[in-house]
C-alpha positions as CSV (number, residue, x, y, z in Angstrom):
1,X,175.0,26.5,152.8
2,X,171.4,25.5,153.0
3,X,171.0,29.0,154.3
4,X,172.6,31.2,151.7
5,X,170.9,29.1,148.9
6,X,167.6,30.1,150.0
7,X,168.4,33.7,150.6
8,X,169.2,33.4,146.6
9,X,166.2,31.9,145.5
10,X,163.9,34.4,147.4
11,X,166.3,37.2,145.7
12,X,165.8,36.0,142.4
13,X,161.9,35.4,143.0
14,X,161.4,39.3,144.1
15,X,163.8,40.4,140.7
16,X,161.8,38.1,138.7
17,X,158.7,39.8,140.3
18,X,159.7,43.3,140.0
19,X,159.1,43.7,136.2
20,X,155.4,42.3,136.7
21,X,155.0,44.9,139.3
22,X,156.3,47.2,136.4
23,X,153.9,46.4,134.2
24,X,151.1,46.4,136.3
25,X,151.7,49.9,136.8
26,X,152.0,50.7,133.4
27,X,149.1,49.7,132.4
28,X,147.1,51.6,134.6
29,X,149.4,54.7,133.4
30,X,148.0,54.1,129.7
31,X,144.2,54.0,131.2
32,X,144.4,57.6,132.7
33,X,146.6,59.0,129.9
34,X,143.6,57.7,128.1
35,X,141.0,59.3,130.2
36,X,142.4,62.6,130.4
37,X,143.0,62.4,126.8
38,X,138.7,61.9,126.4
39,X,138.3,64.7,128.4
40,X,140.7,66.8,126.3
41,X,139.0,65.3,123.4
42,X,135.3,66.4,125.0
43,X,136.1,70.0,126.0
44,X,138.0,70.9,122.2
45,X,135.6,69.0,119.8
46,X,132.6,71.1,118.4
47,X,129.2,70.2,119.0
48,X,127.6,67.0,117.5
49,X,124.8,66.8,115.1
50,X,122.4,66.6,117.8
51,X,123.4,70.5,119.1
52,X,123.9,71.5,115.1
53,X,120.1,70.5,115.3
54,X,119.0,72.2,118.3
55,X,120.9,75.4,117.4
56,X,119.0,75.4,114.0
57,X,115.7,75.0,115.9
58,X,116.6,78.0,118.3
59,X,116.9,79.9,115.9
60,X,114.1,79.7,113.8
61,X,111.9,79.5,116.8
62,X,113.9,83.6,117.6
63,X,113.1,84.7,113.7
64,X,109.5,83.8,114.1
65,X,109.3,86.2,117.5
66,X,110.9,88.7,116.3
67,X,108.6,88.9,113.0
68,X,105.7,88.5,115.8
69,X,107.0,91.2,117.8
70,X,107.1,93.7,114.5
71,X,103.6,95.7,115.0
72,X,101.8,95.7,111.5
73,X,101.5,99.5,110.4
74,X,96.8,100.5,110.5
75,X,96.1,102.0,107.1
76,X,93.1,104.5,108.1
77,X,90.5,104.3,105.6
78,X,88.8,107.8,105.1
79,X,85.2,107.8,105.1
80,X,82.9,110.1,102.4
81,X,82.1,112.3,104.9
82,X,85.9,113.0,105.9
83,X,87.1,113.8,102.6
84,X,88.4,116.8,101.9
85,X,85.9,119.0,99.9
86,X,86.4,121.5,97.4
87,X,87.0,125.2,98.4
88,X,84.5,127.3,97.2
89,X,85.5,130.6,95.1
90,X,86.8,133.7,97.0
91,X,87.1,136.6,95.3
92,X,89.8,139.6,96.6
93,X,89.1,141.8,99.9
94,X,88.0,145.0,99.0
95,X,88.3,148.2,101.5
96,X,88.1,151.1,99.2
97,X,85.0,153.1,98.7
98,X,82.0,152.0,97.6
99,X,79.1,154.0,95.4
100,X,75.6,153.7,94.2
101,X,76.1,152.5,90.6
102,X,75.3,155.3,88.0
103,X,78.6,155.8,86.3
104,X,80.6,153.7,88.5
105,X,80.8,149.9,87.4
106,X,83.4,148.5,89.3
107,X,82.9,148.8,93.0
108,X,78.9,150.0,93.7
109,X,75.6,148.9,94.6
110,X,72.6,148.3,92.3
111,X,70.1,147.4,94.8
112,X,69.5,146.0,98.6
113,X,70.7,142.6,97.7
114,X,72.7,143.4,94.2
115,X,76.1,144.8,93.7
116,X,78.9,145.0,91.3
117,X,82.3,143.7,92.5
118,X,85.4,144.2,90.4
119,X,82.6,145.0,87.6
120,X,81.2,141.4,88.6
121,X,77.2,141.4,88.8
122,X,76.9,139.5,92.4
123,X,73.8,139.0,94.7
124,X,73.5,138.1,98.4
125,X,72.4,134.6,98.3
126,X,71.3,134.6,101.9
127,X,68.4,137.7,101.8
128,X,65.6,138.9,99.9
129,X,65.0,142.5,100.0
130,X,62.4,144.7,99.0
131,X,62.2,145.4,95.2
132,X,63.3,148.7,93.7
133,X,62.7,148.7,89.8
134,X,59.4,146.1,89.6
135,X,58.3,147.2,93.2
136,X,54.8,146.3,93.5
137,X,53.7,149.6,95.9
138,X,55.3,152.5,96.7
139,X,56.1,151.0,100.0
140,X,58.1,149.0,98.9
141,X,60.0,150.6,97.0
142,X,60.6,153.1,99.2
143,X,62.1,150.3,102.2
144,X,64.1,149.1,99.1
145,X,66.0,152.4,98.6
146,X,66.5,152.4,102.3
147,X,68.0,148.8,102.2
148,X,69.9,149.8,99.3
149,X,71.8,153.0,100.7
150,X,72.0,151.2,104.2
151,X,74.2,148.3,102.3
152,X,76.3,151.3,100.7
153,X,76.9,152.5,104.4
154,X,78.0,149.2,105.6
155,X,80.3,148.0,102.4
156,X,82.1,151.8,103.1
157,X,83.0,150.1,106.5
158,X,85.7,148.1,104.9
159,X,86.7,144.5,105.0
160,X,85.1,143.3,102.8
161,X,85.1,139.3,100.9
162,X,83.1,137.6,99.3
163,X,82.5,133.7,99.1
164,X,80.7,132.2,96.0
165,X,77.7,130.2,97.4
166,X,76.6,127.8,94.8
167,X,72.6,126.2,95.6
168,X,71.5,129.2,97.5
169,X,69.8,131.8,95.7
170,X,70.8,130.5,91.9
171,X,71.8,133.3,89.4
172,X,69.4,135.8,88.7
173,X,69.3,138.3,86.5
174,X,73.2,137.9,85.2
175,X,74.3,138.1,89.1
176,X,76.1,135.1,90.8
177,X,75.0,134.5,94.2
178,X,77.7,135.0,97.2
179,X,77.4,135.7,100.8
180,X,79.0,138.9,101.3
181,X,81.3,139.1,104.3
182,X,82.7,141.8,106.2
183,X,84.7,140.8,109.2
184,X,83.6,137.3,108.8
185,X,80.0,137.9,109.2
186,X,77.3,138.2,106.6
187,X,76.4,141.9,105.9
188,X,72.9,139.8,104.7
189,X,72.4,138.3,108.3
190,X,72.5,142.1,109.6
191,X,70.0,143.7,106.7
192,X,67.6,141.0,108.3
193,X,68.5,142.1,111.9
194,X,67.6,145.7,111.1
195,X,64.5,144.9,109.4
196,X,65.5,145.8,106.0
197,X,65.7,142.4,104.4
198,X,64.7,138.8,104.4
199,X,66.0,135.2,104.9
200,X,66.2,134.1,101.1
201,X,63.5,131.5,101.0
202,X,63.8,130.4,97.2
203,X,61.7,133.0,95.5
204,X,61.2,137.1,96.0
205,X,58.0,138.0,97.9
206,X,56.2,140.6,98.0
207,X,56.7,143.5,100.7
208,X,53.4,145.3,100.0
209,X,50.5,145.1,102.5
């Protein structure tokens, strides 16, 4: 009897025991339901203030690089001397035939270094050839008849343009100065070649002597 009563007791101790054991367990349960639940909790939540603030830092600091990295446009500043400058006056090419001016006024020659273009009074500005009308000798009148039909001879060769050329000879008697062109070269620069005018110097000198 002695026996079977202890047998009970230790029965009743390990029931009495079991729900201990129980909630043990269960408590242990609630700590890792609560862990996982943090972590849960970590990887869902948006970031705190602290990355707000770092992400707002980040960015300004990639606006200020990229206005950096923007090259600033050079504005060229043109100097005096590279300004454009005004084109001078260029009257029509001419190729028809020209004359010695008696009747004829629109297209003809007055003297070595005097013409009439378009019925325009123009001078070379670049020669000075030997006086006609006013010559001081007869020899130089003669060399300016031969400069005279000698420019004839070359303005008959076509190709003719003129380009007003202000400051070189100045206007004389009524005739603007130009250099007369014919294929891009001055028909003065080739009077002087053949010995039948001058370099214009700034005043008419004399071919006698």
């Amino acid at each position: 009897m002695a026996k079977t009563a202890n047998r009970r007791k230790k029965r009743m101790g390990a029931k009495r025991a079991s729900p201990a054991k129980r909630g043990g367990m269960a408590h242990w349960y609630l700590i890792g339901a609560a862990v996982v639940g943090g972590i849960l909790y970590m990887d869902n939540a948006g970031p705190g203030p602290e990355a707000a603030i770092s992400a707002i830092r980040t960015a300004s600091i990639d606006r200020k690089e990229r206005k950096a990295a923007v090259p600033t446009p050079k504005v060229a500043v043109v100097g005096k001397a590279e300004q454009a400058m005004p084109a001078a006056e260029k009257l029509p090419p001419f190729s028809g035939k020209w004359f010695i001016c008696t009747t004829q006024t629109d297209y003809c020659v007055v003297d070595g270094n005097t013409l009439l273009y378009a019925g325009r009074k123009v001078r070379l500005a670049d020669i000075d050839t030997p006086a006609i009308t006013g010559a001081r000798c007869d020899s130089e009148r003669s060399r300016g008849g031969d400069a005279k039909l000698r420019l004839r001879e070359i303005l008959n060769e076509g190709d003719v343009t003129l380009v007003e050329a202000k400051g070189k000879a100045g206007e004389r008697a009524g005739a603007t100065p130009h250099l007369v062109l014919r294929g891009g070269q001055s028909i003065g620069g080739r009077l002087v070649r053949e010995g039948l005018a001058r370099p214009w110097s700034g005043r008419h000198q004399s071919w006698c002597g």
